[in-house]
C-alpha positions as CSV (number, residue, x, y, z in Angstrom):
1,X,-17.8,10.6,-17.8
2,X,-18.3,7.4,-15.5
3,X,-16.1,7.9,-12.1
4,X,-17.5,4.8,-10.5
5,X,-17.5,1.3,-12.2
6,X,-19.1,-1.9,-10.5
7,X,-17.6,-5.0,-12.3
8,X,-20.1,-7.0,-11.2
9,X,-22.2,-5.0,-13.5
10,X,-19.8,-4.5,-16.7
11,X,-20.7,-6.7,-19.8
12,X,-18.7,-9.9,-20.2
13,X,-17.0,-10.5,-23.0
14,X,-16.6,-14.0,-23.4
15,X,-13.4,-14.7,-25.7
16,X,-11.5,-18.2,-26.2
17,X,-10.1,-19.5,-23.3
18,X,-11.2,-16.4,-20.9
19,X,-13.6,-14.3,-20.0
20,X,-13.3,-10.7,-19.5
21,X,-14.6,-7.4,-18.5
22,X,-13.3,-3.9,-19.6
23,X,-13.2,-0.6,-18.0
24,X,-11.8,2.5,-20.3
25,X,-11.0,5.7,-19.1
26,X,-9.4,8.9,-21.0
27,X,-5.9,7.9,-21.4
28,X,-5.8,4.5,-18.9
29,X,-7.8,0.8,-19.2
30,X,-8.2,-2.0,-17.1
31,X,-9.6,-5.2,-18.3
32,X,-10.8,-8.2,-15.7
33,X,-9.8,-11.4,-16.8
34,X,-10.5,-15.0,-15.9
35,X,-8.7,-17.7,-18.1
36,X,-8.8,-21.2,-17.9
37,X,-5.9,-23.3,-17.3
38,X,-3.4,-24.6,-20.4
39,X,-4.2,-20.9,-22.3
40,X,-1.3,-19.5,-23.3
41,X,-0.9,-15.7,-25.1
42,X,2.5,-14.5,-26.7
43,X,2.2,-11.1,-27.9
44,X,4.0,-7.7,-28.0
45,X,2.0,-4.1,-27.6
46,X,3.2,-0.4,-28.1
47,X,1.3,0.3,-24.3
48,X,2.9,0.1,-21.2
49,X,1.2,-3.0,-19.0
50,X,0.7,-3.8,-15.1
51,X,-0.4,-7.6,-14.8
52,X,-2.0,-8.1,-11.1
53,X,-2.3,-12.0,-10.9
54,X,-5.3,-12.3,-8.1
55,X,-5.5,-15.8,-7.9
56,X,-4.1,-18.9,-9.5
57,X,-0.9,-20.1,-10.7
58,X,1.2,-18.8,-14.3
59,X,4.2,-18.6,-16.2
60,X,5.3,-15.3,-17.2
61,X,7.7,-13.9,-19.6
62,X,8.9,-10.7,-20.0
63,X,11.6,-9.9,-22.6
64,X,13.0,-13.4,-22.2
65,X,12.9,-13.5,-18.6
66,X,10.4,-15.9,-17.3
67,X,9.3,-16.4,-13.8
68,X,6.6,-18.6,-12.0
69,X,4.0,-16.2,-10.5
70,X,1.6,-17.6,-8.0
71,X,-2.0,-14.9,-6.4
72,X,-0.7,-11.5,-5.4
73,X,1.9,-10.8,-7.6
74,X,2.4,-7.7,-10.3
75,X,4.6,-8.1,-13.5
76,X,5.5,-4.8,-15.3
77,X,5.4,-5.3,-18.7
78,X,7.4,-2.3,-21.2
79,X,6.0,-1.2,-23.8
80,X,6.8,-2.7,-27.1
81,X,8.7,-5.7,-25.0
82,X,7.5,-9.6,-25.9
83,X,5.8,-11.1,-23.8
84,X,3.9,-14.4,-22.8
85,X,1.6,-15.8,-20.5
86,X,0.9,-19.6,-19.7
87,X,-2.0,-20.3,-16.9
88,X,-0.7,-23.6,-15.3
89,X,-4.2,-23.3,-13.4
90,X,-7.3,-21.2,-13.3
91,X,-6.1,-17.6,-13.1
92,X,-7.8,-14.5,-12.5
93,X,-6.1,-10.8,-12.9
94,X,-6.2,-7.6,-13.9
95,X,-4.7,-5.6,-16.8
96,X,-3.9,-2.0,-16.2
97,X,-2.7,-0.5,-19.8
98,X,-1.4,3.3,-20.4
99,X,-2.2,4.6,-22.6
100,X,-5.2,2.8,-24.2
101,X,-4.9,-0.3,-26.0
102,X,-7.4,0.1,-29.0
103,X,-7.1,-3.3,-30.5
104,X,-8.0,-5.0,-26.4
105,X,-11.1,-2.5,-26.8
106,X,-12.4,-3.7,-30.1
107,X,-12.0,-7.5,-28.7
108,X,-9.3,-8.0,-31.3
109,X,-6.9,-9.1,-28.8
């Protein structure tokens, strides 16, 4: 088992829209993302999800609460709760997910 990951050195998966890198453990994931600006995503999940927003500028909405979120802020998202992002500028962030999301790990989603 890995205990140390260097992102600069984990493969990047380049999806529409964003590009992103993944780093699975036993029973938690995180993936690395970079999206371009005017990409939205509306989904639901049946994980539990911590968005940290590094840098940039997006529109969040959790359960039909929506709120601008600007570099250095963390949404919480339930599991099996809709949810959508819209990046209103170049965004980078991080996606904690517990337990694993399978279909994020096959690059299905």
């Amino acid at each position: 088992m890995d205990y140390f990951f260097d992102l600069n050195e984990v493969d990047v998966q380049d999806m529409p829209g964003r590009k992103r890198r993944l780093v699975v453990g036993e029973n938690v994931m995180m993936l690395y993302i970079e999206r371009e600006a005017g990409t939205t995503q509306d989904h639901t999940h049946d994980v539990e999800q911590l968005v940290y927003l590094m840098k940039g500028s997006a529109r969040f909405t959790v359960d039909g609460n929506t709120k601008l979120c600007e570099g250095g802020q963390v949404v919480h998202i339930p599991k099996g709760v809709p949810h959508q992002l819209e990046a209103l500028t170049p965004i980078t962030y991080v996606g904690i997910y517990s337990p694993l999301r399978e279909e994020a790990i096959k690059g299905e989603a």
